[in-house]
N, C-alpha and C positions, 0 to 999 in steps of 0.2 A: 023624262026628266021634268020637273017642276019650274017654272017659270020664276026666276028671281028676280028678275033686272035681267039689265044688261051687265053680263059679268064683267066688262071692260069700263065701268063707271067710274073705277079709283083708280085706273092701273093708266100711266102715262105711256099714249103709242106715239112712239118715233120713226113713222114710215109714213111716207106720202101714197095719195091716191095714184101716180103714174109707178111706182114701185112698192107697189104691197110686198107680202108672203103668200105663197101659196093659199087657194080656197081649202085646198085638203090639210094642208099645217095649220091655220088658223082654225079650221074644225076641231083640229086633235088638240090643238093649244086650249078651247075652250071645255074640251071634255077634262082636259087638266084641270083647269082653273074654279070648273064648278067643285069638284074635290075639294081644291085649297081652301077655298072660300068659309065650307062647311069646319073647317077646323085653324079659321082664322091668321092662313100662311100665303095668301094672297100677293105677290110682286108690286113693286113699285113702279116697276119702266119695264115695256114690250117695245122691239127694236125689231126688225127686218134683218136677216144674217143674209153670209156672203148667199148662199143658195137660198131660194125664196121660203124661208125658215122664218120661225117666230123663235126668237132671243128674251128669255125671261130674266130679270134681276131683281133683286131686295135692297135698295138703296149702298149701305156703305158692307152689305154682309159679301165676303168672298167666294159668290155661289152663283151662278148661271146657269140655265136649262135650257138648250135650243129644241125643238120641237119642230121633227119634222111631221112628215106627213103619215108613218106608222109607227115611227118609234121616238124616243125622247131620251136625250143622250144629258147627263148633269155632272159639269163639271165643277171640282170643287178647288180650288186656289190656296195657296199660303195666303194664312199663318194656319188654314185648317189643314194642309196636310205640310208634310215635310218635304224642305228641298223649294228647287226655284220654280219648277214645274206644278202644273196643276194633274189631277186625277179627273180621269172622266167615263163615266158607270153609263152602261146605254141599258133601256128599260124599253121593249115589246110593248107596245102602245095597244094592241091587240089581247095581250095577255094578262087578265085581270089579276093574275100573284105578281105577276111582273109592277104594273102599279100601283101597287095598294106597298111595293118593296118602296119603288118610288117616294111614295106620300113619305112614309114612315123613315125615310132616310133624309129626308128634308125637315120633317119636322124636329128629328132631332138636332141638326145640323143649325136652324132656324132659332131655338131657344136658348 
């Protein structure tokens, strides 16, 4: 992979040095984020979840992705779907159709 920066340059992280996320979630969160970057879908704020998880969000948009350490589960919230409950899609972090279903369910979700 090509060196761009630091992909976490714009992205606000809400975790302290005594309670990170996991080395292996933080890996898998950044093999994400170089994807988003290239098609301009980048997160605003990275959070630490209840299990040492990377929590991704997009300011006031109804979409979450926690990130664990092989797969990435994206849950999406009203008003984008129905009901009080939210939906939540888990993607094979491993399995490059799996991802690329990822990107492309975000992106549209994002626009």
């Amino acid at each position: 992979m090509a060196d761009t920066g630091d992909i976490w340059d714009n992205i606000c992280q809400h975790w302290s040095d005594d309670l990170p996320p996991s080395d292996e979630a933080i890996a898998n969160a950044e093999k994400l984020l170089y994807r988003l970057k290239r098609l301009d879908l980048l997160p605003k704020d990275a959070d630490r979840g209840y299990w040492p998880t990377v929590i991704l969000t997009w300011g006031d948009k109804p979409i979450v992705i926690e990130v664990f350490e092989s797969d990435y589960e994206l849950n999406i919230h009203p008003p984008l779907v129905i009901g009080p409950l939210f939906d939540v899609h888990e993607f094979d972090s491993l399995v490059e159709q799996n991802v690329n279903q990822l990107v492309k369910k975000l992106g549209v979700l994002l626009k």
